[in-house]
C-alpha positions in Angstrom: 7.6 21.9 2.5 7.2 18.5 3.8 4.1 17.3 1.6 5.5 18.6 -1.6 9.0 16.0 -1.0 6.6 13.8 0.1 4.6 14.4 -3.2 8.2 14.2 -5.1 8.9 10.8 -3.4 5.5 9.2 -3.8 5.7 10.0 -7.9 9.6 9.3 -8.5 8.9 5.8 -6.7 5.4 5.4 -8.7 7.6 6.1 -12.1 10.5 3.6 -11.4 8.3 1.0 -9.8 6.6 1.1 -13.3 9.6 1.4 -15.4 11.1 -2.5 -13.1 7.9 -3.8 -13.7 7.9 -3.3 -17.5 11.9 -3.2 -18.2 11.9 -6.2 -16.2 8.3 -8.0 -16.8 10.2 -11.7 -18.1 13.3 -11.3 -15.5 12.0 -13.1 -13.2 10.8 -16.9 -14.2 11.6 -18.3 -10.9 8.3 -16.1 -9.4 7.1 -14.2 -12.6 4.4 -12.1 -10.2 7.1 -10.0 -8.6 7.0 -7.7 -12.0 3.4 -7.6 -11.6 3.5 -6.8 -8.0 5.3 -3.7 -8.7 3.1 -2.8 -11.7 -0.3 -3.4 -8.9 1.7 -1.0 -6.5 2.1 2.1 -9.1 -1.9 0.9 -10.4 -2.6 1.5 -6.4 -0.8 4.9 -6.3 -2.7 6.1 -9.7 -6.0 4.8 -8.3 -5.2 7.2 -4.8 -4.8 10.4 -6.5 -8.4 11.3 -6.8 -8.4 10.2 -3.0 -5.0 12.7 -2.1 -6.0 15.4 -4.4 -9.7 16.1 -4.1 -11.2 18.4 -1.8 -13.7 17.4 1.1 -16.7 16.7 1.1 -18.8 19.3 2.5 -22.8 19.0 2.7 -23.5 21.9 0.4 -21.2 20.5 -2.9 -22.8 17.1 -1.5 -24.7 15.8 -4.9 -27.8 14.2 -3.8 -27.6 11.1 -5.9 -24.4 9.8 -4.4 -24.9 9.2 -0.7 -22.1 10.2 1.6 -21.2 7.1 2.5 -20.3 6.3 -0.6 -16.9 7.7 -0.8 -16.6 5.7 2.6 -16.5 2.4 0.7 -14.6 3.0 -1.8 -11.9 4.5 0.9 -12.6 0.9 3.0 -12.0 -1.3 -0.5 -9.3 0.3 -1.8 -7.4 -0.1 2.0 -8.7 -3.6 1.9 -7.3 -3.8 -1.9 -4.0 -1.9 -0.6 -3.4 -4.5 2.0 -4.4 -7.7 0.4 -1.9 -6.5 -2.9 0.4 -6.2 0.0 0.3 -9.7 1.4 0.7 -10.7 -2.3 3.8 -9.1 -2.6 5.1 -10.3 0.6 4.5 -13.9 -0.5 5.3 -13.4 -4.1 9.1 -11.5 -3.0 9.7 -13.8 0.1 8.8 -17.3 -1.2 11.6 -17.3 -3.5 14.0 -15.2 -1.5 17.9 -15.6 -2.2 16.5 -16.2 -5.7 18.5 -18.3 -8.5 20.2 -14.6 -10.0 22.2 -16.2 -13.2 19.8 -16.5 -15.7 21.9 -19.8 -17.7 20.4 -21.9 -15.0 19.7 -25.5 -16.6 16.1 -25.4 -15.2 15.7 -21.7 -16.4 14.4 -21.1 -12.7 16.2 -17.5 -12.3 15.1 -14.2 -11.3 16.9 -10.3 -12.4 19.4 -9.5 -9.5 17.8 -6.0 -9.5 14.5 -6.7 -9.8 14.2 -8.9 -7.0 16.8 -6.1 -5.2 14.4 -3.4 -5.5 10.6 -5.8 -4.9 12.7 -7.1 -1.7 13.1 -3.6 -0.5 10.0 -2.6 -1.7 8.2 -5.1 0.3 10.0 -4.0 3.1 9.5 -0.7 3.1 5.9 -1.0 2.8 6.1 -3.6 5.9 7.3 -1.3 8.4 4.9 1.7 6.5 2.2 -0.2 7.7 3.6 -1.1 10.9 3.8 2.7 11.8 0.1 2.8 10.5 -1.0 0.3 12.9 0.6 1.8 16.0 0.2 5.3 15.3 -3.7 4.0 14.8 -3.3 2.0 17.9 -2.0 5.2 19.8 -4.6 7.2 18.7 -7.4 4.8 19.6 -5.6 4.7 23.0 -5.8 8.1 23.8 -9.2 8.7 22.2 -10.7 5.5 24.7 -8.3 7.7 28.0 -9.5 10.7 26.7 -13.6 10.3 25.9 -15.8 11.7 28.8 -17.3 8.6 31.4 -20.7 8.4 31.4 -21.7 8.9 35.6 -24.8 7.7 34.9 -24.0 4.0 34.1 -21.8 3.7 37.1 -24.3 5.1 39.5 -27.2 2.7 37.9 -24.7 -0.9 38.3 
């Protein structure tokens, strides 16, 4: 019951973060990359899906002219692609935070009220995401290192 809201919540946030990115694409002169930051963040979650929804890998359905590893890298760059976009956004939202919101400015430096509303919590909601990423990954490596078996034999040889 938990992965299908989850599944709800993941596509109703892909959807809106696509509709402010397009409604909103020349809202925002004063940093005109936070429309495209949302746009890269729905591109991310339609690039996952084959990731989510495919089955694994087993050795039989294994094709023999795609190694395994394979799917390993693509994993790796798109986490590497997931967290640079991320970065982007952070820099893109927060470099310009408390933007100019009226958009009569005499230097036409402004940025859309809600736009910049819904990147800023965007950015940090993804933040603290990966922040529980990192320390549940953290715990786990902890436990793994507590847990794995000691080798006697390379204390009784030192």
């Amino acid at each position: 019951m938990i992965a299908v809201g989850a599944v709800i919540t993941w596509t109703v946030l892909t959807v809106v973060r696509v509709i402010f990115g397009v409604v909103y694409f020349r809202d925002c002169p004063q940093q005109p990359n936070i429309p495209n930051y949302l746009l890269g963040l729905a591109l991310i979650s339609l690039l996952m899906i084959p990731f989510v929804t495919l089955p694994c890998e087993t050795y039989a359905a294994q094709p023999r002219e795609h190694p395994r590893g394979f799917k390993a890298c693509m994993v790796c760059l798109m986490g590497l692609f997931i967290f640079t976009w991320s970065l982007l956004g952070v820099v893109w939202v927060f470099s310009v935070y408390q933007p100019n919101y009226d958009p009569s400015a005499t230097d036409g430096l402004y940025c859309n009220k809600t736009l910049y509303t819904f990147a800023f919590w965007n950015v940090v909601l993804e933040t603290f995401g990966f922040g529980v990423f990192l320390a549940k990954f953290c715990k786990g490596m902890l436990c793994y290192v507590n847990m794995s078996p000691v080798n006697s034999d390379f204390y009784n040889n030192v």
